[in-house]
DRENGUGU-579165 format. One record per residue (C-alpha): residue in one letter; x, y, z. Coordinates in steps of 0.05 Angstrom, whole numbers, plus 5000, padded with zeros to 4 digits. Each point is the difference from the previous one (the first is absolute). Layout:
// DRENGUGU-579165
a | X | Y | Z
...
//
This chain:
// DRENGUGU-579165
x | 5206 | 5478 | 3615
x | 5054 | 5037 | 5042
x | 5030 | 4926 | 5023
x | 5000 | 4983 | 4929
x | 5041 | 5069 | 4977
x | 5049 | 4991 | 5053
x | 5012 | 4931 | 4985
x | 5019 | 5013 | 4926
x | 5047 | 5058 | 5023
x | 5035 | 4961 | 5041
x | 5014 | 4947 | 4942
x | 5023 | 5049 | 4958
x | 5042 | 5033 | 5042
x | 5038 | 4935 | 5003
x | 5010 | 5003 | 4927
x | 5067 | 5042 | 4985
x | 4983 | 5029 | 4934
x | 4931 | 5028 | 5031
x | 5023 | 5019 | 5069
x | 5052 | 5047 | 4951
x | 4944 | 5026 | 4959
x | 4958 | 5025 | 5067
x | 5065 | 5037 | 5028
x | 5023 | 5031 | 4935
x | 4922 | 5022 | 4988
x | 4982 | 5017 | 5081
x | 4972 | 5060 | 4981
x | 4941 | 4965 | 4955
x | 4997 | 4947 | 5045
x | 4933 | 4993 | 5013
x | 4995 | 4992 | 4921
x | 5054 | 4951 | 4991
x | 4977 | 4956 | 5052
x | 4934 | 4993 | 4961
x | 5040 | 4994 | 4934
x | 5041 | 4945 | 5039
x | 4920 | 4972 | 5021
x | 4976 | 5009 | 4922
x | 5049 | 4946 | 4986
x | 4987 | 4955 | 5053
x | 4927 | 4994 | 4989
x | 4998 | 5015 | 4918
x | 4951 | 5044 | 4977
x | 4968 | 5045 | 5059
x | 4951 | 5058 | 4989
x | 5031 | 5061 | 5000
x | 4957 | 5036 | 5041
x | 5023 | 4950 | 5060
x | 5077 | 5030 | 4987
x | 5035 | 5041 | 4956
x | 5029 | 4962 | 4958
x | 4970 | 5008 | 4928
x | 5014 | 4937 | 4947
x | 5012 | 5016 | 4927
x | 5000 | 4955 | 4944
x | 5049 | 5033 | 4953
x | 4979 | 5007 | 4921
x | 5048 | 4995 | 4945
x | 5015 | 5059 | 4960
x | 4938 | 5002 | 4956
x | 4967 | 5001 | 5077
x | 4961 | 4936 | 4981
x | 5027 | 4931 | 5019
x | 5008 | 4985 | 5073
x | 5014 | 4923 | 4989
x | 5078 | 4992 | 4987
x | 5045 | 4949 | 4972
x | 5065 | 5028 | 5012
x | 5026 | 5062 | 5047
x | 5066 | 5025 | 5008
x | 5008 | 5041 | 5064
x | 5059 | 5024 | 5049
x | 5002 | 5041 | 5059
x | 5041 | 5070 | 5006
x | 5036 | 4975 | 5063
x | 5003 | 4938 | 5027
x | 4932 | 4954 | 5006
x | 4973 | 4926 | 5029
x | 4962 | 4950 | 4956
x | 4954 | 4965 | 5058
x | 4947 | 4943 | 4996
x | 4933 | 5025 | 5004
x | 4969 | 4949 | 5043
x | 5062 | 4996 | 5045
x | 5034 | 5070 | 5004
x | 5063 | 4974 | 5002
x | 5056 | 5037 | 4957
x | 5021 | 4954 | 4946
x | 5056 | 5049 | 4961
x | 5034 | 5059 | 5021
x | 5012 | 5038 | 4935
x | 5049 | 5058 | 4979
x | 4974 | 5055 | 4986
x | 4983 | 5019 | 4921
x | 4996 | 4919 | 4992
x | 4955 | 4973 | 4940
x | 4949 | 4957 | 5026
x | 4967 | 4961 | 4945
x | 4936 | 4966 | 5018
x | 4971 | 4959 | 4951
x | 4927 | 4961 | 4997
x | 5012 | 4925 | 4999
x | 4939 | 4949 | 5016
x | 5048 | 4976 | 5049
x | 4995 | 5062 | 5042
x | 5048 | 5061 | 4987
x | 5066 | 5003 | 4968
x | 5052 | 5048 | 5043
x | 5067 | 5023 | 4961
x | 5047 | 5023 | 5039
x | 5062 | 4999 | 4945
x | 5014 | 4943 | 4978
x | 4965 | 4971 | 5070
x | 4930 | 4973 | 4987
x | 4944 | 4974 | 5051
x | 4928 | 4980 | 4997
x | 4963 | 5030 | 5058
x | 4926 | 5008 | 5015
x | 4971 | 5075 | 5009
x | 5052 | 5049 | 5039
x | 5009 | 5076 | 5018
x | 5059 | 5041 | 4984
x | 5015 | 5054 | 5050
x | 5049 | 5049 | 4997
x | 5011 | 5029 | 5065
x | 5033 | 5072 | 4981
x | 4991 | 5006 | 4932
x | 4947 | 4998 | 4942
x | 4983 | 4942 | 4954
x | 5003 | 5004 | 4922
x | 4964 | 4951 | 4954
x | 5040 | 5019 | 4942
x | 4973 | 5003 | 4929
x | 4953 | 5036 | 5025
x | 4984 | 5074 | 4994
x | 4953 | 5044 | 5036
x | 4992 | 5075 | 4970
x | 5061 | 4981 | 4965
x | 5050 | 4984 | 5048
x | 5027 | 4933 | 5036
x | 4941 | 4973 | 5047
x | 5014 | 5000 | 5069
x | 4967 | 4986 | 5060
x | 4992 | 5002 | 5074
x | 4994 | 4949 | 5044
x | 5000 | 4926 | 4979
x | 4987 | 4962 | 4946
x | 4958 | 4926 | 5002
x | 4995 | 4950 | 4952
x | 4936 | 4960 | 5000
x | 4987 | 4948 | 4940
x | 4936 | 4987 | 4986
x | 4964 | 4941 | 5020
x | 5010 | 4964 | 4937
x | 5063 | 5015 | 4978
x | 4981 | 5039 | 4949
x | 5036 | 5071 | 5016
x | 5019 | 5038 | 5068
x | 4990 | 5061 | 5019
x | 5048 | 5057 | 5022
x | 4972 | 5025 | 5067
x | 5029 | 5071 | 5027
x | 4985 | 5000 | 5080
x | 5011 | 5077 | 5013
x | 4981 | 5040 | 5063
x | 4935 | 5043 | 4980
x | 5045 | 5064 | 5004
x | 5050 | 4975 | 4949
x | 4939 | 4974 | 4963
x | 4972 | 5071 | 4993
x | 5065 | 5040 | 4977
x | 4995 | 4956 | 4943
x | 4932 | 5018 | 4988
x | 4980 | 5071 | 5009
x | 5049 | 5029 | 4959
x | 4986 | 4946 | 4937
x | 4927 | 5015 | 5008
x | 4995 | 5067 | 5004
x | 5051 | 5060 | 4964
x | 5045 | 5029 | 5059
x | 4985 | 5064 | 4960
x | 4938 | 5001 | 5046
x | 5029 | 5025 | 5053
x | 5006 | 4971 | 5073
x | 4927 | 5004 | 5023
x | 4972 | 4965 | 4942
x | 5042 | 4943 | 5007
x | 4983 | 4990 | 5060
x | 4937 | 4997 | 4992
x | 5018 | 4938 | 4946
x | 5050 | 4977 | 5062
x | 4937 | 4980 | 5038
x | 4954 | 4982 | 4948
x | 5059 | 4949 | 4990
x | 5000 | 4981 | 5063
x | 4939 | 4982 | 5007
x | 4990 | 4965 | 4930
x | 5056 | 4959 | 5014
x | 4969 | 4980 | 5070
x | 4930 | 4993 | 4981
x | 5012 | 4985 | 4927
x | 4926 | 4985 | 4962
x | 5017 | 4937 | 4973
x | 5068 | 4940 | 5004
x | 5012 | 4978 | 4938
x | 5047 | 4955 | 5032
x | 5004 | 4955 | 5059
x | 5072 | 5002 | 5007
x | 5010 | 5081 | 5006
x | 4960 | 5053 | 5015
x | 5009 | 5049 | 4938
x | 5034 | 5000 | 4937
x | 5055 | 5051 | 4973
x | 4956 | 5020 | 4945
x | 4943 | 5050 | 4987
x | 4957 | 4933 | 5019
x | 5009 | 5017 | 5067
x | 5044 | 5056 | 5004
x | 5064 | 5025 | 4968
x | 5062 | 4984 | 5045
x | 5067 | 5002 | 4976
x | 5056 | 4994 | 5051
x | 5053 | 5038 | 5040
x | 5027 | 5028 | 4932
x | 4938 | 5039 | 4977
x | 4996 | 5039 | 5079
x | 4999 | 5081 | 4995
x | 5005 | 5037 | 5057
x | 4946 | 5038 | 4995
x | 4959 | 4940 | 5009
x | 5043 | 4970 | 5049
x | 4984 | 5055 | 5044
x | 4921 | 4989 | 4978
x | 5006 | 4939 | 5029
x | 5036 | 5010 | 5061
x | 4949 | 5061 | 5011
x | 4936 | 4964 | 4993
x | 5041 | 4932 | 5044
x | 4942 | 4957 | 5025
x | 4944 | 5038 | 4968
x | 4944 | 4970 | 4979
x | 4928 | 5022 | 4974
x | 4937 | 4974 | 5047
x | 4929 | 5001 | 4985
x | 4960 | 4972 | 5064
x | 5067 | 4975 | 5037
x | 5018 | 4962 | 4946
x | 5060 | 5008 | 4943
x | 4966 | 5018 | 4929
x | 5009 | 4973 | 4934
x | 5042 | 5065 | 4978
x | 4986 | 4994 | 4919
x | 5036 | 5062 | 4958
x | 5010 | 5013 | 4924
x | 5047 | 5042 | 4959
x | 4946 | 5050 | 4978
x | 4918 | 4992 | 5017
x | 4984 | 5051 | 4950
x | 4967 | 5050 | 5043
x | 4953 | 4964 | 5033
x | 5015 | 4933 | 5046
x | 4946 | 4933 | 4996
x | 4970 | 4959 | 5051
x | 5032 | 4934 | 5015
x | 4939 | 4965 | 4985
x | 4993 | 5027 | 4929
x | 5071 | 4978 | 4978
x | 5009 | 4933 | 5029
x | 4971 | 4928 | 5003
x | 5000 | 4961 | 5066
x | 5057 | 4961 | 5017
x | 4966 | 4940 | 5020
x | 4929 | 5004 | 4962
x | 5029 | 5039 | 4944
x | 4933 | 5036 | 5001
x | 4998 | 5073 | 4967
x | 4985 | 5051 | 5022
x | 5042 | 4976 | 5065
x | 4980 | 5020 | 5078
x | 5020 | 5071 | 5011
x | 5055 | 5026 | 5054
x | 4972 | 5063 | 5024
x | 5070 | 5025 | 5002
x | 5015 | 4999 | 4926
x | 4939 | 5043 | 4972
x | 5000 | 5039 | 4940
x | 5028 | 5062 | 5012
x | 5006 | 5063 | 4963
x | 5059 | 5053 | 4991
x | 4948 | 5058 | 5001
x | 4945 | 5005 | 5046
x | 4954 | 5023 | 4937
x | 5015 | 4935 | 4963
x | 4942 | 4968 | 4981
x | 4980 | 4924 | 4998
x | 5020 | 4978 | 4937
x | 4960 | 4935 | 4991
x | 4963 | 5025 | 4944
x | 5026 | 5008 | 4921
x | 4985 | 5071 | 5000
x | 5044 | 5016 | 5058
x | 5063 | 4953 | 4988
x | 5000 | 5026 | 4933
x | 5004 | 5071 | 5022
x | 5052 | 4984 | 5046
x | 5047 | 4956 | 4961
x | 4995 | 5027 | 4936
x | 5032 | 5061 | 5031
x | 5055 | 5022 | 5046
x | 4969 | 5022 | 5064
x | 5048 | 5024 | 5052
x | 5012 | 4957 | 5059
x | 5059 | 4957 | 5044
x | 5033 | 4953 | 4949
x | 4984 | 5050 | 4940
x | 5087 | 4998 | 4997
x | 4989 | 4923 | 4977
x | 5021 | 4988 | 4927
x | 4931 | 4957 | 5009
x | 4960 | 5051 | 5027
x | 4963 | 4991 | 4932
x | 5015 | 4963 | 4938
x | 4966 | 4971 | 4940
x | 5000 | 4931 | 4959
x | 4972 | 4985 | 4930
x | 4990 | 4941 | 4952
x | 4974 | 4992 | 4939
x | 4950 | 4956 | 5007
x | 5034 | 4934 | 4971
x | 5056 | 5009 | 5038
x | 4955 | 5000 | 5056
x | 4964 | 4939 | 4987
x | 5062 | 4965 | 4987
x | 5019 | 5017 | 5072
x | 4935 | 4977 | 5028
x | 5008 | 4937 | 4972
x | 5066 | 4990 | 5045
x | 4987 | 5039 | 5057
x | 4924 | 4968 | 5012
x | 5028 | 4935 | 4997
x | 5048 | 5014 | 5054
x | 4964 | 5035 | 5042
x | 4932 | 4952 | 5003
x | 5052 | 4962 | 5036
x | 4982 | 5040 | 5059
x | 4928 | 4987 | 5002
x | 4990 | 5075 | 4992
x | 4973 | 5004 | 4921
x | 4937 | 4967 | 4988
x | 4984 | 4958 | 4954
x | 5069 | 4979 | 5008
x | 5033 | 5007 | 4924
x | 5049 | 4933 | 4990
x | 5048 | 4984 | 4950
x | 4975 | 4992 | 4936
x | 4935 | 5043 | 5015
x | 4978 | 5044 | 4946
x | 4993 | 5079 | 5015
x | 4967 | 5029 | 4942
x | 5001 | 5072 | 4993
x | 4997 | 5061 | 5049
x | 4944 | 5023 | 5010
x | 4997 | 5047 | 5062
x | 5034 | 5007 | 5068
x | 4961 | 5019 | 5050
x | 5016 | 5011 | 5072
x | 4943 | 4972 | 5054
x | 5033 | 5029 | 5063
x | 5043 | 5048 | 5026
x | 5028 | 5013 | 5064
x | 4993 | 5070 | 5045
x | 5072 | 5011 | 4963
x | 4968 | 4987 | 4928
x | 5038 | 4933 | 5000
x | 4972 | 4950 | 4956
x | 4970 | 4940 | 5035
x | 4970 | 4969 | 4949
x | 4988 | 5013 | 4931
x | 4972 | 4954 | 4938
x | 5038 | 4983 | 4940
x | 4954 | 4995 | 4947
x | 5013 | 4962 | 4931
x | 4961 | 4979 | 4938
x | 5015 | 4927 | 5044
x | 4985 | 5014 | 5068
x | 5007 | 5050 | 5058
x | 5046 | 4985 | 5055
x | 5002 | 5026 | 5071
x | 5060 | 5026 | 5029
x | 5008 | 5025 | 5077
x | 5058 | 5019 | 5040
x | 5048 | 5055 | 4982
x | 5066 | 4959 | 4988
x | 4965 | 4948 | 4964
x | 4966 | 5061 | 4959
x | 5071 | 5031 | 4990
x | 5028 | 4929 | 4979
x | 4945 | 4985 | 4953
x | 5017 | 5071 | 4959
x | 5072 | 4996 | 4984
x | 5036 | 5050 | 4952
x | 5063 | 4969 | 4969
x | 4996 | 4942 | 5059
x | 5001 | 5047 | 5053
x | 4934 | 5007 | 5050
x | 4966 | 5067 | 5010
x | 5033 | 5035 | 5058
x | 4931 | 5013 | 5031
x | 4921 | 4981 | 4998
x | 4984 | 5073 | 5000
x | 4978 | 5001 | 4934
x | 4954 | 5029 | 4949
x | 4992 | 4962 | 4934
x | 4981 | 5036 | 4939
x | 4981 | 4964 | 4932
x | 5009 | 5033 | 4919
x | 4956 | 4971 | 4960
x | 5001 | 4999 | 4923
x | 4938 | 5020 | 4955
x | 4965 | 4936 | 5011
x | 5008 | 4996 | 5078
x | 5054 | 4948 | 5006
x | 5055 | 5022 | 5046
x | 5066 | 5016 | 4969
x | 5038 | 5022 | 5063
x | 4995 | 5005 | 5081
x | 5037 | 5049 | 5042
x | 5008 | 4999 | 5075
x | 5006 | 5057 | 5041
x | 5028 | 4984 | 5069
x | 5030 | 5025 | 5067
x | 5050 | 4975 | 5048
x | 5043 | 4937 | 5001
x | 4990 | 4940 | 5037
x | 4935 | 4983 | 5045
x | 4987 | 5057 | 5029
x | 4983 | 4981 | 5071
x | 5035 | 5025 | 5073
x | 5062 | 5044 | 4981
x | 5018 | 5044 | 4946
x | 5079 | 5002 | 4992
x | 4993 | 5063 | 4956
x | 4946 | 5029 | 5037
x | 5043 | 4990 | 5059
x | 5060 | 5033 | 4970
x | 4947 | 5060 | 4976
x | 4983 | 5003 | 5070
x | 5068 | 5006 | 5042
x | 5030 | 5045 | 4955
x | 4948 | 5045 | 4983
x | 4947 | 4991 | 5058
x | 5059 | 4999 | 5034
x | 4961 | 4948 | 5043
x | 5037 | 4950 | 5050
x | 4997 | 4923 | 4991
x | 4935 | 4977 | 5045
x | 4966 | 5058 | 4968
x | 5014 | 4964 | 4937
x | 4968 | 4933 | 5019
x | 4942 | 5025 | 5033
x | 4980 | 5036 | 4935
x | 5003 | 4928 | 4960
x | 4991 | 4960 | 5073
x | 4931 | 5018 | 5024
x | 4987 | 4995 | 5081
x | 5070 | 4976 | 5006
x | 5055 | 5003 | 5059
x | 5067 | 4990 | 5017
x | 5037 | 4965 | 5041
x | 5039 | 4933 | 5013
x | 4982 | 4931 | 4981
x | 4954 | 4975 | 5049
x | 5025 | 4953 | 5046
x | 4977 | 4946 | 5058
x | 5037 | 5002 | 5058
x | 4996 | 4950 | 5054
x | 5057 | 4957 | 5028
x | 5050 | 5032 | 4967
x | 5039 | 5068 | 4990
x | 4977 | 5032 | 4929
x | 5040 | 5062 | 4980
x | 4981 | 5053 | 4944
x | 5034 | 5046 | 4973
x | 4967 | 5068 | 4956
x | 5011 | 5063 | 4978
x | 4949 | 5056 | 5025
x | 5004 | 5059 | 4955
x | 4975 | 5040 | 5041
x | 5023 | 4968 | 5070
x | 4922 | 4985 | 5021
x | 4970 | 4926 | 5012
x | 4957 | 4959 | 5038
x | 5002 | 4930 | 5019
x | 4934 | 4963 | 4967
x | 4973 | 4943 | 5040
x | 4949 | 4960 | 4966
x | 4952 | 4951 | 5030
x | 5017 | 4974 | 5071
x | 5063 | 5009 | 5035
x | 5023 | 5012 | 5079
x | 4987 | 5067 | 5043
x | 5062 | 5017 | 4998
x | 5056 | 4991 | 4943
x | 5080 | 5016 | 5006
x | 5049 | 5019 | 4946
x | 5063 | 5030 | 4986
x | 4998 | 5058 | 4957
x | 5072 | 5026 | 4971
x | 5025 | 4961 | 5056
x | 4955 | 5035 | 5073
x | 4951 | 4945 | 5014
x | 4937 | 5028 | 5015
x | 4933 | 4971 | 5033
x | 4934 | 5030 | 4967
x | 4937 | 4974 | 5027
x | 4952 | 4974 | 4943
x | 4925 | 5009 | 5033
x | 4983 | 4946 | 4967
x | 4960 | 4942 | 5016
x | 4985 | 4942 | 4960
x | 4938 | 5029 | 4965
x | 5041 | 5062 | 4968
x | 5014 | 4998 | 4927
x | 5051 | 5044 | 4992
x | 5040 | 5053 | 5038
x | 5052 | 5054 | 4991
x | 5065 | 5019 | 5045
x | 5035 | 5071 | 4984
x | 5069 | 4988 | 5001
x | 5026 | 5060 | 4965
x | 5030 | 5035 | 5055
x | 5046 | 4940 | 5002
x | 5014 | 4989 | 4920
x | 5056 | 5039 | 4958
x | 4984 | 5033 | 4938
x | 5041 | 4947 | 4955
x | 5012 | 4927 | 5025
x | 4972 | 4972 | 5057
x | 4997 | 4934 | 5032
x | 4947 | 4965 | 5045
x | 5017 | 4935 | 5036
x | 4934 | 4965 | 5023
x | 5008 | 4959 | 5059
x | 4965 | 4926 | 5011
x | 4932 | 5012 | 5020
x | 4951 | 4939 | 5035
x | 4951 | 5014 | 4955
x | 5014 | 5001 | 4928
x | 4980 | 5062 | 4967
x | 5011 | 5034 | 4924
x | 5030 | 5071 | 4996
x | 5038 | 5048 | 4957
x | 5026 | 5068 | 4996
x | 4954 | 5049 | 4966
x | 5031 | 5062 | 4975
x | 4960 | 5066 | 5012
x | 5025 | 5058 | 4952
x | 4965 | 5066 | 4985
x | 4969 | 4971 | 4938
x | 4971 | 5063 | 4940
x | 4964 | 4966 | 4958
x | 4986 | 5071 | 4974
x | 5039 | 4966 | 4945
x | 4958 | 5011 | 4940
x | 5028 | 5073 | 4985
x | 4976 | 5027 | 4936
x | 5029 | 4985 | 4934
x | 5027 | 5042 | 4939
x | 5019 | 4994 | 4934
x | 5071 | 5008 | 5027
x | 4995 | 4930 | 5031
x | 5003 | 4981 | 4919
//
């Protein structure tokens, strides 16, 4: 492939508007040649580069298909063709550019100037884009990087495209996901959960971008929402990522687990089978706050333990626990919207379809729980029919209180019945907000500022058997540079399967030989380089090897996982 990359860098070098956009970004250049490549090729997987594509929402966060967009650059930007490369318009800077959906192809406005064109990028070599009407956290929405416009196949819409380098992607993120109140080692713990959500991302809703803006995917909102604090997150946790087995993981998080975290298995359906309870990933286990936590798969236990407030991590959440009640024809009248919508999804059985009668309510009654108490199943039961329900969000989106879901499946459900036995009300008890699985953002705030606990600490307590280190990488015929932060100014290379007996890289700019022992039969080996790394950033240049071979830097810190440190009534 290294004939291939050097031939598109030399073609768009020849271009004037891009060979300007490499010097004026020379420090990031690695990055903007692969944002440069991302536009070449169309969509690549951002694992290959780092380059992350957005689709970007409206303001309700919902609609990614547009009809009309007006955007303009903060200094001075270049329309090009998509397919071609070649600039088109040179536009002043804090220019309206008014793109409109025809079945022609795209309307451009440039004043009173109008063209149709077929899909194009705007770039805006030393400034920020805005797409204006539009507001993120309340302000103007701006954004990094460039801007494509792809229409849809049929004419029907196009979608608004944000190519930003992963960097920029994730000072948009952290601080709109999690409260900088958290302080700096909880957000960057959520720096490289992002990261590696955003790389590895459980499902792709959409074949033209990678991720959404929205809490679909997750919740991105620009260069105007950046904070400092998790700026420097960001730049602090710079090519970090979370391995199980040498490989990235699928770094879920929620705002507040309740106490108690679920297996992956027990909350989700299969991507491809849709089958539930879904494989597990031994990485993303239940786990407890306290030690002493019991399983709470049974109704005796969950009942105990969300029906009160038991200290633990995200105990600060305003959804630590909460409660929801109906009377019971207000309830029905729910169920007959909410189980018509959601047998859509194949997960309530018999599916209940427009027009369907529910009868009465008789009894809810929940089949399963998870090692977290979440409910995994549970029967509706009416004088009509009983209907099975599985899966937490479809559970949450089947009980809705004034149209609103229930922020979690941790849930008790608890029945008044009048003097003849019918029910009259039902009341949920519940914990948390949001899935449940991987990450707590509270519990991660509880724990840097008052475990006073440093980032990987963090992620290893809702990360089981995880790592950390760089993305892995092959490297072959071609140069491959990384760049990290080690905390603690420790690492090893990671060489996994084959590779050569001896490998050569350039680490903070000293090349250095290290022989690998290795033969082909090995299956993994390790390389101290810490008397070489800095504590901060670091850089490793890998040199072409004859053989190709996968590696990454591993970071080695003094990990306490002493972590679960008692808890008092003062934690309330």
């Amino acid at each position: 492939m290294g004939g291939k990359i050097e031939g598109i860098k030399d073609s768009l070098l020849n271009s004037e508007i891009f060979s300007e956009y490499f010097l004026r970004r020379l420090p990031k250049i690695f990055c903007t040649f692969l944002l440069f490549c991302i536009i070449l090729f169309g969509t690549v997987y951002a694992e290959d580069n780092c380059v992350i594509r957005v689709g970007i929402t409206d303001n309700n966060f919902q609609n990614v298909l547009k009809q009309q967009v007006v955007v303009y650059g903060t200094s001075e930007c270049e329309i090009c063709d998509k397919v071609t490369k070649k600039p088109m318009f040179r536009i002043n800077s804090n220019t309206d550019i008014t793109v409109s959906n025809l079945l022609s192809g795209l309307e451009l406005m440039l004043g009173s100037n109008s063209a149709v064109l077929k899909d194009f990028v705007i770039i805006c070599p030393s400034g920020l884009i805005g797409v204006k009407n539009l507001k993120r956290k309340g302000t103007q929405a701006l954004y990094h990087g460039a801007m494509e416009f792809t229409q849809k196949p049929d004419h029907s819409g196009f979608y608004l495209i944000n190519l930003v380098e992963l960097d920029d992607y994730l000072k948009g993120v952290v601080p709109n996901e999690m409260p900088v109140k958290f302080g700096l080692e909880a957000l960057k713990a959520q720096a490289v959960a992002a990261r590696n959500y955003v790389l590895s991302p459980r499902t792709q809703a959409y074949e033209e971008f990678d991720v959404v803006d929205s809490v679909a995917s997750q919740v991105y909102f620009g260069a105007n929402t950046e904070a400092d604090i998790a700026t420097r997150a960001v730049m602090e946790t710079n090519g970090v990522v979370a391995l199980y087995n040498n490989e990235p993981i699928i770094a879920l998080y929620s705002s507040t687990a309740g106490g108690y975290t679920e297996s992956y298995s027990n909350a989700f359906s299969d991507n491809l089978t849709k089958a539930f309870p879904s494989f597990p990933k031994p990485y993303m286990v239940a786990v407890p706050d306290k030690e002493d936590f019991e399983p709470l798969n049974t109704e005796e236990k969950a009942k105990e333990f969300y029906s009160s407030k038991v200290p633990a991590y995200d105990i600060e959440s305003p959804y630590y626990r909460w409660q929801k009640n109906w009377a019971v024809g207000e309830l029905e009248n729910v169920l007959k919207k909410t189980l018509v919508a959601q047998s859509k999804t194949g997960f309530v059985t018999p599916a209940f379809r427009e027009g369907d009668e529910l009868g009465n309510l008789k009894d809810i009654k929940v089949m399963k729980r998870g090692e977290s108490g979440k409910v995994m199943f549970l029967d509706i039961m009416t004088t009509k029919g009983c209907y099975r329900v599985s899966k937490e969000l479809v559970i949450r989106r089947v009980f809705q209180k004034d149209g609103i879901s229930l922020p979690s499946a941790n849930v008790i459900f608890e029945k008044k019945l009048d003097n003849m036995g019918n029910v009259t009300d039902i009341t949920v008890y519940g914990g948390g907000f949001g899935h449940g699985v991987g990450m707590s953002q509270y519990g991660a705030g509880y724990m840097a500022s008052k475990l006073e606990q440093p980032y990987y600490n963090i992620l290893r307590h809702y990360y089981k058997g995880i790592s950390l280190g760089t993305y892995p990488i092959e490297v072959s015929q071609r140069e491959v540079e990384q760049t990290f932060w080690a905390p603690l100014g420790r690492a090893h290379i990671v060489i996994v399967g084959p590779s050569v007996p001896k490998i050569n890289v350039m680490i903070n700019g000293k090349t250095r030989e290290f022989s690998t022992g290795r033969t082909l039969f090995h299956k993994e080996t390790r390389i101290d380089i810490s008397r070489y790394i800095e504590d901060g950033q670091n850089k490793i240049l890998f040199y072409p090897t004859y053989f190709p071979m996968k590696v990454y830097i591993e970071l080695v810190e003094s990990y306490n996982t002493n972590t679960k440190q008692k808890l008092t009534e003062d934690s309330e």
